[in-house]
TIMI-368848 format. One record per residue (C-alpha): x negated, y, z negated. Coordinates in nm, 4 decimals. Layout:
# residues N
+----------+----------+----------+
!       c1 !       c2 !       c3 !
+----------+----------+----------+
!        X !        Y !        Z !
...
+----------+----------+----------+
***
This chain:
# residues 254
+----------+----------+----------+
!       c1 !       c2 !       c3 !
+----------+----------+----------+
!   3.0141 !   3.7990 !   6.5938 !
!   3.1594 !   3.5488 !   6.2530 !
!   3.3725 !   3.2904 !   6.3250 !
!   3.5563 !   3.1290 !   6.0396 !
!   3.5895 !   2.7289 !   6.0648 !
!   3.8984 !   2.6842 !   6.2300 !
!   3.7966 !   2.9730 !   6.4842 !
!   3.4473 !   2.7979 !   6.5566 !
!   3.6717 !   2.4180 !   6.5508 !
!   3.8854 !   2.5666 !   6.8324 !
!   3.5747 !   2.7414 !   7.0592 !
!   3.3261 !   2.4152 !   7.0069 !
!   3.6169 !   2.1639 !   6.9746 !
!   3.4413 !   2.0180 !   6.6692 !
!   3.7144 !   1.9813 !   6.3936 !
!   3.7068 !   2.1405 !   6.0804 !
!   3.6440 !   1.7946 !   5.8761 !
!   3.3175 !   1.7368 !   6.0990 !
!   3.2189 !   2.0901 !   6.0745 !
!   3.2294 !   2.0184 !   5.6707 !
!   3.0702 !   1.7191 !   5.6801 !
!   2.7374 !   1.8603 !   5.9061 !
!   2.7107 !   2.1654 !   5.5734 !
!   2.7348 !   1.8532 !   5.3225 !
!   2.4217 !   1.6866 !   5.5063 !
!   2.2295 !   1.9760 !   5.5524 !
!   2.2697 !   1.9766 !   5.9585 !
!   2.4491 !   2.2946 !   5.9818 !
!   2.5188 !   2.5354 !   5.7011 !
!   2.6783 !   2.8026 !   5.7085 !
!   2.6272 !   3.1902 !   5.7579 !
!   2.7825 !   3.2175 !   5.4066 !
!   3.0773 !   3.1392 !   5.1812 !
!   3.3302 !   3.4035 !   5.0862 !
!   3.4464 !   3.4224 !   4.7087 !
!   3.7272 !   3.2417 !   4.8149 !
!   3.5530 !   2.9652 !   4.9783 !
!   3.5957 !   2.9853 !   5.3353 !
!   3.3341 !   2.9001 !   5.5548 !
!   3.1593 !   3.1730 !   5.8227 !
!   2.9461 !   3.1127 !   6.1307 !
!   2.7137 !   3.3560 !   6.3034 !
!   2.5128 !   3.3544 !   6.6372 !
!   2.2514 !   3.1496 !   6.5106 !
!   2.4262 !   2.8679 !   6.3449 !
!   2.6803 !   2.8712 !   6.6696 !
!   2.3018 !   2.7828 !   6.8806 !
!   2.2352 !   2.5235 !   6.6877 !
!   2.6156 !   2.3547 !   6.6534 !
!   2.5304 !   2.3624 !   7.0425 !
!   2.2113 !   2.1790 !   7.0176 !
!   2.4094 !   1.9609 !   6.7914 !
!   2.6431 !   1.8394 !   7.0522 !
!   2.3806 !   1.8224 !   7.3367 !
!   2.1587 !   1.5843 !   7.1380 !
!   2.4742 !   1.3508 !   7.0351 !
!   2.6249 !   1.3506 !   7.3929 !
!   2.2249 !   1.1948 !   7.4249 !
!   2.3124 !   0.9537 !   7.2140 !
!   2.1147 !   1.0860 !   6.9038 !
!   2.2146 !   1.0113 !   6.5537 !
!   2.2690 !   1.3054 !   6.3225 !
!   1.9862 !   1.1925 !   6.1270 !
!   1.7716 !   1.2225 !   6.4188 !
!   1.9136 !   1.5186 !   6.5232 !
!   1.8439 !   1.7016 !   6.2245 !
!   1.4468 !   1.5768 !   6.1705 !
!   1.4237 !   1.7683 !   6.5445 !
!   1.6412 !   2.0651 !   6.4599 !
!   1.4812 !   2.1659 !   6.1455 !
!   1.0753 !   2.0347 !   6.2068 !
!   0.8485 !   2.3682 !   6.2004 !
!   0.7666 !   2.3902 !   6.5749 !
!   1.1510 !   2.3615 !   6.7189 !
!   1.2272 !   2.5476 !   6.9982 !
!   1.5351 !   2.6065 !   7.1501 !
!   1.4674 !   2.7169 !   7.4692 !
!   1.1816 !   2.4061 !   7.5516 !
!   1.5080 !   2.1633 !   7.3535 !
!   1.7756 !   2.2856 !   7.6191 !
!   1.4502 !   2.2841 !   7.9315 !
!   1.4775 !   1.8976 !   7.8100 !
!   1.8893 !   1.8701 !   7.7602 !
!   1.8630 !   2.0130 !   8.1539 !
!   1.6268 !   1.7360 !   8.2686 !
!   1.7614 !   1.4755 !   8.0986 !
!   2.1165 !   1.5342 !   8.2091 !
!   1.9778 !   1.5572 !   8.5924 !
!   1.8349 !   1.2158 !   8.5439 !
!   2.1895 !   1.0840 !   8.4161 !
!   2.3492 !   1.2595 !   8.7180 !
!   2.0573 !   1.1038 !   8.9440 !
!   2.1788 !   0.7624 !   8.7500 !
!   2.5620 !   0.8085 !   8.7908 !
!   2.5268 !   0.9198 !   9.1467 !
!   2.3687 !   0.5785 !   9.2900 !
!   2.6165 !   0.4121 !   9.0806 !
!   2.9021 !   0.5927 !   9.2772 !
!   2.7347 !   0.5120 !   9.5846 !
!   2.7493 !   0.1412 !   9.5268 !
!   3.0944 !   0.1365 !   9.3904 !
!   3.1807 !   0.3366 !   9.6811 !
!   3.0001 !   0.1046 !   9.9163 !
!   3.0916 !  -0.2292 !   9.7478 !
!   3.4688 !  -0.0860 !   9.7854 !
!   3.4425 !  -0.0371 !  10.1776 !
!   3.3000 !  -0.3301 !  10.2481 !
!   3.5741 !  -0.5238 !  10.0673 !
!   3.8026 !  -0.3561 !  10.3121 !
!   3.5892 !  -0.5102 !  10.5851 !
!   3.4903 !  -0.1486 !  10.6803 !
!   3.0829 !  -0.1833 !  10.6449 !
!   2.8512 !  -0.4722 !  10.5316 !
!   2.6518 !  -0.5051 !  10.2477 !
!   2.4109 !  -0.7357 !  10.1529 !
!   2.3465 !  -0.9195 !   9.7779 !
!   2.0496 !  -0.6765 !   9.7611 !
!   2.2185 !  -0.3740 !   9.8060 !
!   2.5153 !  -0.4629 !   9.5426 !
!   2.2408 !  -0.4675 !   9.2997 !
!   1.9463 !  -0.1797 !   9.3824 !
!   2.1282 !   0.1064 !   9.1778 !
!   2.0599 !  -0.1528 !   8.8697 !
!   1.7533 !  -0.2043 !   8.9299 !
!   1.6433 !   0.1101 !   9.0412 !
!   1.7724 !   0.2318 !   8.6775 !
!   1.5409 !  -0.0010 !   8.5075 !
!   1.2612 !   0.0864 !   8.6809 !
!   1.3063 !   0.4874 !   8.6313 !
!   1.3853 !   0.4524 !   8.2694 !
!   1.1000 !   0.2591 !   8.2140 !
!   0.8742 !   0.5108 !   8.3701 !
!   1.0476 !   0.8053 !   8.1741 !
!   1.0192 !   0.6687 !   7.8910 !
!   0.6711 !   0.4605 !   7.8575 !
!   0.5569 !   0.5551 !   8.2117 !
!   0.2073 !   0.7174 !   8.0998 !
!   0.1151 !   0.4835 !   7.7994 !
!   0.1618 !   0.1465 !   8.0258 !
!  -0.0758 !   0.3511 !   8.2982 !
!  -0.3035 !   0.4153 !   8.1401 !
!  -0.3155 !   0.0699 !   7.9704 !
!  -0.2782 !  -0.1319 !   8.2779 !
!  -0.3237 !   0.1240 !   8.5773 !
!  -0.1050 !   0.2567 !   8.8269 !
!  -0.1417 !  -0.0790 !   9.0750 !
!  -0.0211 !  -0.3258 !   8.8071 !
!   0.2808 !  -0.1222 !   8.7104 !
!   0.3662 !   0.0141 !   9.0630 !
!   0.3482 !  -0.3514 !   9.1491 !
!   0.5361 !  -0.4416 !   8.8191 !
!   0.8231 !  -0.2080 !   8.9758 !
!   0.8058 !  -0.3407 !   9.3055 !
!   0.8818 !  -0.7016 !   9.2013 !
!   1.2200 !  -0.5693 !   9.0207 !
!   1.2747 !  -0.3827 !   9.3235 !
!   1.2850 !  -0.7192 !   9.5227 !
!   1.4650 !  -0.9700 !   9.2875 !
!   1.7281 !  -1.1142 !   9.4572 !
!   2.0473 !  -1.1562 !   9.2498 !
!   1.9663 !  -1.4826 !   9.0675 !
!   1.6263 !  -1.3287 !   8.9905 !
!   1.8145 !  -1.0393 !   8.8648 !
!   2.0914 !  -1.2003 !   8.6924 !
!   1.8246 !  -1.4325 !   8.5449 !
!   1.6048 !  -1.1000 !   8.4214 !
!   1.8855 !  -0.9742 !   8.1993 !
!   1.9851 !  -1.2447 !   8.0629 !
!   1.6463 !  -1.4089 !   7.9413 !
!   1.6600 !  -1.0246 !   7.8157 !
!   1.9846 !  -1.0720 !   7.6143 !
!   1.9063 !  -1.4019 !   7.5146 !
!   1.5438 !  -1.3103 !   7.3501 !
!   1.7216 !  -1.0310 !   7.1773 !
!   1.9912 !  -1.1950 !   7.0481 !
!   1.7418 !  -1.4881 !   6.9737 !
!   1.4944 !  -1.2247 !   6.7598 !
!   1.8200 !  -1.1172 !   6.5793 !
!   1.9288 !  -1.4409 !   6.4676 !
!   1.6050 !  -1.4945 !   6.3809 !
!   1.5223 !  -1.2344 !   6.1411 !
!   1.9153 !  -1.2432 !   5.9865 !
!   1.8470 !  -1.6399 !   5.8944 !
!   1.4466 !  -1.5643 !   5.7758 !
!   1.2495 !  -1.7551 !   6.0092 !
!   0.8873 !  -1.8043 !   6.0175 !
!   0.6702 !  -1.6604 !   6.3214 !
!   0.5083 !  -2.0289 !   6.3022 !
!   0.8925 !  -2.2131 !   6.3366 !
!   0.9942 !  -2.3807 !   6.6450 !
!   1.2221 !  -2.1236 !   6.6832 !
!   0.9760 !  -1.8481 !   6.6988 !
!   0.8361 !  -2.0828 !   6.9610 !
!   1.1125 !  -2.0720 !   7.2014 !
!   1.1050 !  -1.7002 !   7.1738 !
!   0.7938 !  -1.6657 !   7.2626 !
!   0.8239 !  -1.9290 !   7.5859 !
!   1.1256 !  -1.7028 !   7.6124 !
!   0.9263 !  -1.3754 !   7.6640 !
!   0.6689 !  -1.5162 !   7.8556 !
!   0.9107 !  -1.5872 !   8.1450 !
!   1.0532 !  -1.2838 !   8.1061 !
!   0.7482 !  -1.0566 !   8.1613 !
!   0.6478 !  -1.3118 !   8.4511 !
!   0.9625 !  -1.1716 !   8.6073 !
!   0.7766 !  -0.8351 !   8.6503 !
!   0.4020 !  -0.8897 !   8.5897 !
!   0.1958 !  -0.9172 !   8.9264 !
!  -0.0182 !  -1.2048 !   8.7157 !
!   0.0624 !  -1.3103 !   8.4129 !
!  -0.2461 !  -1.3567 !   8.0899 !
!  -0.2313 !  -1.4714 !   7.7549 !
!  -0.4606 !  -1.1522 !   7.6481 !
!  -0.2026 !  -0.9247 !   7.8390 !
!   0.0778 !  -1.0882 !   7.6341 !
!  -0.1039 !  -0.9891 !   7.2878 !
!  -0.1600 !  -0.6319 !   7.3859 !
!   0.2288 !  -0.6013 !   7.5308 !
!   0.3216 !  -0.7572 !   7.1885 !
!   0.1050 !  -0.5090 !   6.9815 !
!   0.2782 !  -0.2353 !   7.1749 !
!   0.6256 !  -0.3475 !   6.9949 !
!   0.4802 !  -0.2515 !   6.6782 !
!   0.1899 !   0.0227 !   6.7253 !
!   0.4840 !   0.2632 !   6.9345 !
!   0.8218 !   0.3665 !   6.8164 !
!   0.9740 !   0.3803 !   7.1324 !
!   0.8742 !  -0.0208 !   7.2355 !
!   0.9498 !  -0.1004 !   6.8860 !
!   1.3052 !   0.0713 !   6.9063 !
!   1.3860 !  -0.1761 !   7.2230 !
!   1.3987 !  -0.4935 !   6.9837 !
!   1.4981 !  -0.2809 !   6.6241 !
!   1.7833 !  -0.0756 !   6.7447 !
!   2.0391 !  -0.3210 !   6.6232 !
!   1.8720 !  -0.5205 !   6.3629 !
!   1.4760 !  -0.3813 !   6.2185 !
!   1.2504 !  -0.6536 !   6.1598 !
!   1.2496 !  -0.8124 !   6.5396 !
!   1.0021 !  -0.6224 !   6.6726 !
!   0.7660 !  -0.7419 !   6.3975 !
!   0.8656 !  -1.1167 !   6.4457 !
!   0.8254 !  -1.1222 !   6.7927 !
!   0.4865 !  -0.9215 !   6.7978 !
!   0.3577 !  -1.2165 !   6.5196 !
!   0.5352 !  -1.4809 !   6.6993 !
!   0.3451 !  -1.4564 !   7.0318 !
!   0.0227 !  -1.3692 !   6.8059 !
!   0.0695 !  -1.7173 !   6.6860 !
!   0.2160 !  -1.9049 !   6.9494 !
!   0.0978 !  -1.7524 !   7.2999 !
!  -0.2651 !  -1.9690 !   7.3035 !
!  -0.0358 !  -2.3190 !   7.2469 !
!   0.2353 !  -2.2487 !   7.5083 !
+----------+----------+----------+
***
C-alpha cells in the first residue's frame, strides 16, 4: 500500500514539514515523486520512518540515526530485538522509580517507614545497571569481575551524603572540564589540577583501592572508547581530551 504525505503524517503522527525535512537529509526518501510533486510512501520506507521514531524516542540524533539505518549490515529485525530490550530496561528503570515515589508518598502519610537508604536505592541501582550495560564487559575484562562487583557494591551502600556527594563532585568535574576547554586552559594549569584532585575523589567513591596507575588507564579509556569519551564530550568536545592529559600530567604530584 502508498501513502501520500499527509496520509503517512496522520498514521505515524510525524507532520508533513518533518516528513520533508528527513527526504532533504537523506534519512527517508521517498517511494517516488509524482509529476506534480507530491510525495509517496511504500512498505519499506513506512519500516524505516518506524525505526526512525524508535531510535529518537532513544534519544538518538538524526545524524546518528541515519549512519545506523543506512551502514551495509543493518538489520531490522536484530534493530527492533534491541528497541525491545532496551525499552524493558527503561520499564525495569521507571518501575523502581514508581516504587519509591510510591513508598516515599506512604510514609509521608505516616502509613510505613522508610529509611535514608531506601529513598535513594532506585538511584543508585540505575547507575550501577547503566554502567554495566553500557561498559560492563570492557571494565571486566580490564579490572575483573571482583573489582567492579565490589566497585558496585560500594554505590550500593553510600549513604545519602556519600551519594549526594558522588553526583555532585560528578557535576562539578563536568562543569569544571567545560569551563575549562571554553576559556583554553592548559592540562599543566592549576586549574587542570583541581580537576584532576577532583576526579580522584570521585573514583575513590567507587574504587575498592584506589592507584595512580589505575587512574592513567581509567583516563586513557576517555579517549581510546567512544562511549567513555561521550560521558565528558556530549555537551562540549574537547573535555574528554583535557581531562585524560590532565591526570597524565598531574596524577604522580597529587
Amino acid at each position: 500500500m502508498e501513502y501520500g504525505i499527509r496520509e503517512l503524517s496522520e498514521l505515524a503522527g510525524v507532520s508533513a514539514r518533518t516528513l520533508r525535512y528527513y527526504d532533504e537529509i537523506g534519512l527517508l526518501k521517498p517511494l517516488y515523486v509524482s509529476e506534480a510533486g507530491y510525495r509517496f510512501y511504500g512498505e519499506k520506507e513506512l519500516d524505516v520512518l518506524q525505526q526512525i521514531l524508535f531510535y529518537r524516542e532513544r534519544g538518538f540524533d538524526l545524524k546518528r540515526i541515519r549512519k545506523i539505518l543506512y551502514q551495509k549490515d543493518f538489520d531490522i529485525a536484530h534493530a527492533l530485538e534491541e528497541h525491545l530490550l532496551e525499552l524493558e530496561r527503561q520499564r525495569s528503570r521507571m518501575d523502581a522509580l514508581i516504587r519509591t515515589v510510591k513508598q516515599t508518598l506512604l510514609c509521608m502519610k505516616g502509613e510505613c517507614e522508610m529509611s535514608d537508604k531506601e529513598k535513594f536505592e532506585a538511584f543508585k541501582e540505575r547507575v550501577v545497571r547503566e554502567h554495566e550495560e553500557q561498559y560492563g564487559s570492557e571494565v571486566r575484562e580490564k579490572y575483573g569481575d571482583e573489582e567492579i562487583d565490589a566497585s558496585h557494591r560500594k554505590i550500593l551502600n553510600m549513604t545519602e551524603a556519600d551519594w549526594e556527594r558522588f553526583r555532585n563532585l560528578g557535576s562539578e568535574i563536568r562543569t569544571r572540564l567545560q569551563e575549562g576547554v571554553a576559556a583554553g586552559i592548559l592540562p599543566e594549569s592549576e586549574e587542570a589540577r583541581r580537576i584532576v584532585v577532583l576526579h580522584k575523589e570521585w573514583l575513590g567513591n567507587t574504587w575498592k583501592e584506589y592507584t595512580a596507575q589505575a587512574h592513567k588507564a581509567t583516563a586513557n579509556l576517555y579517549i581510546a572508547d567512544e562511549r567513555f569519551k561521550l560521558y565528558y564530550d556530549k555537551e562540549v568536545p574537547g573535555c574528554a581530551e583535557l581531562l585524560e592529559k590532565a591526570i597524565r600530567f598531574w596524577v604522580d604530584k597529587i
